[in-house]
N, C-alpha and C positions, 0 to 999 in steps of 0.2 A: 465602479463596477456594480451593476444591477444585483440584487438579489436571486435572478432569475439566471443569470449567468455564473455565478455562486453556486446557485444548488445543479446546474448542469454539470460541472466540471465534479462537485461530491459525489453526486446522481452515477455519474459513467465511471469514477476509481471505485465507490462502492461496488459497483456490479463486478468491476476487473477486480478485486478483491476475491470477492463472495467465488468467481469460476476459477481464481488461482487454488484456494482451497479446494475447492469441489474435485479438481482435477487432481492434487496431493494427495486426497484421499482415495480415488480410482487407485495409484500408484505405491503407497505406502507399503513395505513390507509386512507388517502385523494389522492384527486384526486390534489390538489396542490402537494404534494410531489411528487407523481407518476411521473405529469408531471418535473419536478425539478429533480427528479433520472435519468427518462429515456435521459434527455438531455445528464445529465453527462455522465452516459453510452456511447452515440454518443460520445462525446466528447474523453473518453478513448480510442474509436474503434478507432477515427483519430489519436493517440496520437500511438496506434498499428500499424498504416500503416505507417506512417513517420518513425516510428524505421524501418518498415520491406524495405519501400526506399531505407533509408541510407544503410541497408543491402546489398542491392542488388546493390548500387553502386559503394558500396565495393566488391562484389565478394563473401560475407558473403549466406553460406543458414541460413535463419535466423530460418526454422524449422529444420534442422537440430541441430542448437547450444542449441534449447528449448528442442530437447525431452529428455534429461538427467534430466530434472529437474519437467516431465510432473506428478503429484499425489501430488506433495509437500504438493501444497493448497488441494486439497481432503482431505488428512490426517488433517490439520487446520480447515476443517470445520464439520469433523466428531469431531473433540475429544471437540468445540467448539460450541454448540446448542442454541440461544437465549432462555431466555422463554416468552419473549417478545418486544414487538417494539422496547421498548426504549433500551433496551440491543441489540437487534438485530444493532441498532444505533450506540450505543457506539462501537459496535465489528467492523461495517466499518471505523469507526470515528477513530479508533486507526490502523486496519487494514492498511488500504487505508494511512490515515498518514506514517506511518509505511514502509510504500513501495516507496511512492512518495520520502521519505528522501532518500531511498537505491538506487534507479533508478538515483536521483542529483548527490550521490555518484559517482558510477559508471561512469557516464557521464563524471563526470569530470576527471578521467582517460584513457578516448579515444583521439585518433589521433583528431588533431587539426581540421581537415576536418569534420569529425564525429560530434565533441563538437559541433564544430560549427551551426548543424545543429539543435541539441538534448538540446540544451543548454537555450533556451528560453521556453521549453516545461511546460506545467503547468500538471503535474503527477496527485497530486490530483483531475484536474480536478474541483475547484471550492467545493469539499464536505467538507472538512473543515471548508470552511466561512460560508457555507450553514448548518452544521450539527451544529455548537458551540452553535449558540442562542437556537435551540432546545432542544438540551440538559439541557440547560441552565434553562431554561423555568421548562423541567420538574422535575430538580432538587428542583424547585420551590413551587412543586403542594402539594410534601410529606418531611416529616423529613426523611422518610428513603430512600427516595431515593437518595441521592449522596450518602451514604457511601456504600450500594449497588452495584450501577453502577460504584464508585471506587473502590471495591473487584474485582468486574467484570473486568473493564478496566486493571488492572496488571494481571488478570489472560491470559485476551486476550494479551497484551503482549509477557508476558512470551513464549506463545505459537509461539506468530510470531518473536522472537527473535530465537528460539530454528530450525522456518523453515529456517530462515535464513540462521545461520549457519550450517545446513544441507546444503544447495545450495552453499554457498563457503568452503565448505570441504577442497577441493581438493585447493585452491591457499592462502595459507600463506600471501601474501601481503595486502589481507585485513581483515586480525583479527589482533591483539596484538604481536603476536608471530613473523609478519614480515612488520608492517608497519598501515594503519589505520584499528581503529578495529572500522569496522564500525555497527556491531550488539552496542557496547557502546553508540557509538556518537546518533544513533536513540532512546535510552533511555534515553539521554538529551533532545534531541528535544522532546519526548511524553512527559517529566515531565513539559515541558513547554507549550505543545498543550492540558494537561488535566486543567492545571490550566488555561486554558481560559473557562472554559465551569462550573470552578468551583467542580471540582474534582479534587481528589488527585492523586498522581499518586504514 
């Protein structure tokens, strides 16, 4: 797998990233949060323009290598509807985990110039540390709520497992069948990112 097909696949989840935030903070009840999403969002936009750097230092069109992969997330958030906040929460909360893991991935199989540059990058963007106590909190408030927002959370999963490997179709070296399966290894890491917030995964 090219380099160029590497920083595609970062290239187009950075961006699904950056507008998942964006759109959490249109939505958020407080204007603490607001403030607290919209940062992130910035944050993700510069985390978009350093992939598209390296892109372009490489000789990479980095919109080019994204548009095979451009509705993925559409399809994810159509078949995926909060009914509210706190699920809307949880669905970045896994989402965004979810991606940041797959971009680390990735990363680490780029030319050592590349890594080099990509390799310090904070994916998540901080909404992890920032989402866990809140969750946390409102699992707090009701009995039903973690078993809830844990039915939820493996269903959001499921789902961004399944965009996943829709996006590596086409190259066997990172599923199972030819080297790291890296849809697996992100269902490690969520079983261990839900158990911080106190849900099951």
């Amino acid at each position: 797998m090219s380099d160029a097909q590497r920083l595609g696949l970062i290239g187009y989840f950075t961006l699904a990233m950056q507008q998942r935030l964006a759109k959490d903070a249109s939505l958020c009840p407080t204007a603490d949060q607001e403030i607290a999403l919209g940062g992130m969002s910035a944050r993700a936009w510069e985390n978009y323009q350093k992939v598209a750097q390296v892109s372009q230092s490489l000789g990479v069109d980095l919109t080019e290598e994204m548009k095979q992969y451009m509705g993925l997330t559409v399809q994810l958030e159509e078949r995926l509807r909060p009914t509210d906040w706190y699920e809307r929460l949880v669905k970045s909360y896994v989402t965004i985990g979810a991606m940041a893991d797959f971009n680390r991935s990735l990363t680490g199989g780029l030319s050592s110039s590349a890594q080099a540059e990509l390799s310090e990058v904070s994916w998540d963007c901080g909404q992890e540390a920032w989402a866990a106590p809140v969750i946390t909190q409102a699992c707090a408030t009701q009995v039903t709520v973690p078993a809830r927002l844990s039915l939820w959370g493996r269903r959001v999963l499921g789902d961004v497992r399944s965009t996943f490997r829709q996006a590596i179709v086409g190259y066997p070296e990172l599923t199972a069948e030819g080297g790291e399966d890296i849809p697996e290894a992100i269902k490690e890491h969520h079983r261990a990112r839900m158990e911080r917030t106190g849900l099951k995964a």
